[in-house]
C-alpha positions as CSV (number, residue, x, y, z in Angstrom):
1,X,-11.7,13.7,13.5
2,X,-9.7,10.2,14.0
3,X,-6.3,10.1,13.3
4,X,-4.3,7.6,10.9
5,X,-1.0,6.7,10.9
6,X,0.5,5.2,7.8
7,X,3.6,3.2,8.1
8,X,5.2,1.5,5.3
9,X,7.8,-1.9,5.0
10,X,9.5,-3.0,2.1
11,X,12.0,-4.6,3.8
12,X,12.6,-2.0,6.6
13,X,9.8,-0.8,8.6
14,X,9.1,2.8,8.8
15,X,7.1,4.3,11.2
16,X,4.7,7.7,11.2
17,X,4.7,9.4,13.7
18,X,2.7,11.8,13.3
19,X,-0.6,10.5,11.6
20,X,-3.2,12.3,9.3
21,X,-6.8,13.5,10.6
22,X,-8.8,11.7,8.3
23,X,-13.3,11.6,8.5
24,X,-12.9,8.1,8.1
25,X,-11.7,4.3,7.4
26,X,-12.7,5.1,3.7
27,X,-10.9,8.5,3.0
28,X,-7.8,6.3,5.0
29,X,-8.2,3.7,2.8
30,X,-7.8,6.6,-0.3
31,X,-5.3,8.0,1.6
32,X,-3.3,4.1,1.6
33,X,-4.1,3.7,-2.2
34,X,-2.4,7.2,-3.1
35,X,0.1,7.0,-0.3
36,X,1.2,3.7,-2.3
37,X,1.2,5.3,-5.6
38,X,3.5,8.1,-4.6
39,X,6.2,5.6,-3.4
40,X,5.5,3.4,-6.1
41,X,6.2,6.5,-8.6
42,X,9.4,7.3,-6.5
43,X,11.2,4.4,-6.2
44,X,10.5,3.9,-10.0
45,X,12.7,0.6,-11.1
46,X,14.4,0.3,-7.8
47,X,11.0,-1.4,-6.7
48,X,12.1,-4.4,-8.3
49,X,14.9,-4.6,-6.2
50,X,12.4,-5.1,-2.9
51,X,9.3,-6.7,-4.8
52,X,7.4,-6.0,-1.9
53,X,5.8,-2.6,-0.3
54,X,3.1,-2.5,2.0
55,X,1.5,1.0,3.6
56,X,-0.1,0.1,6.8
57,X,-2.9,2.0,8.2
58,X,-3.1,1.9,12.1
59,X,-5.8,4.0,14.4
60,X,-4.4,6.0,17.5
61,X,-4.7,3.1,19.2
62,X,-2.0,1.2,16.9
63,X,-5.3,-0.5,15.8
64,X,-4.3,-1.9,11.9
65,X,-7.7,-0.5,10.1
66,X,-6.5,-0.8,6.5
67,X,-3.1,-2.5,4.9
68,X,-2.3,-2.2,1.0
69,X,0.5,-4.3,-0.7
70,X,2.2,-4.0,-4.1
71,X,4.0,-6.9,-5.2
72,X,6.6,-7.1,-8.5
73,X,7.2,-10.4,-10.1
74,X,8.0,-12.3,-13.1
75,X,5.3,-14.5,-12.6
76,X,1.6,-13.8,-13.7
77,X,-0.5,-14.0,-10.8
78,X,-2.2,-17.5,-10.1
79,X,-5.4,-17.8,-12.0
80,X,-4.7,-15.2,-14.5
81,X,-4.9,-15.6,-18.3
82,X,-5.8,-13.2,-21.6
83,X,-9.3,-14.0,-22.9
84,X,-9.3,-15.8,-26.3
85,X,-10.1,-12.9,-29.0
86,X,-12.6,-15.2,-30.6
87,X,-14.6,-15.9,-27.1
C-alpha cells in the first residue's frame, strides 16, 4: 500500500515524517480534505491571523500528488454573487 505524507504551511512549514499507508490518490485526497478540517476546527479564530493553510500531500518519493488550501478574507471571492430571489 503507498504511503502519503501530509505536510502543512501556514506560514511555517511543517513537515511529516512519518506518512499514512493509504490504497490510493483518492482516499489521500480524503485524507487532505479532513486533515484540513481538523486544523481548521483547531485553530478556530486564530486562522484569521494566518489567512492561509495549505495540507500538502507528497508520495515516498516527495512526489506532490494532492495539495488543498483554505483561504480567510474579507473579500468575496471574484466572480461571486447571491442569486436574485425573483430569478
Amino acid at each position: 500500500m503507498p504511503r502519503y505524507f501530509f505536510h502543512t504551511q501556514n506560514g511555517d512549514r511543517i513537515r511529516d515524517d512519518q506518512g499514512e499507508d493509504l490504497p490510493n490518490v483518492d482516499a489521500a485526497r480524503e485524507e487532505a480534505v479532513t486533515v484540513l478540517g481538523e486544523i481548521l476546527r483547531y485553530r478556530s479564530a486564530g486562522f484569521w491571523d494566518t489567512g492561509v493553510f495549505s495540507v500538502i500531500v507528497t508520495d515516498a518519493e516527495g512526489v506532490t500528488v494532492v495539495s488543498v488550501t483554505a483561504k480567510a478574507s474579507q473579500e468575496a471571492p471574484q466572480g461571486w454573487a447571491l442569486a436574485d430571489a425573483d430569478e
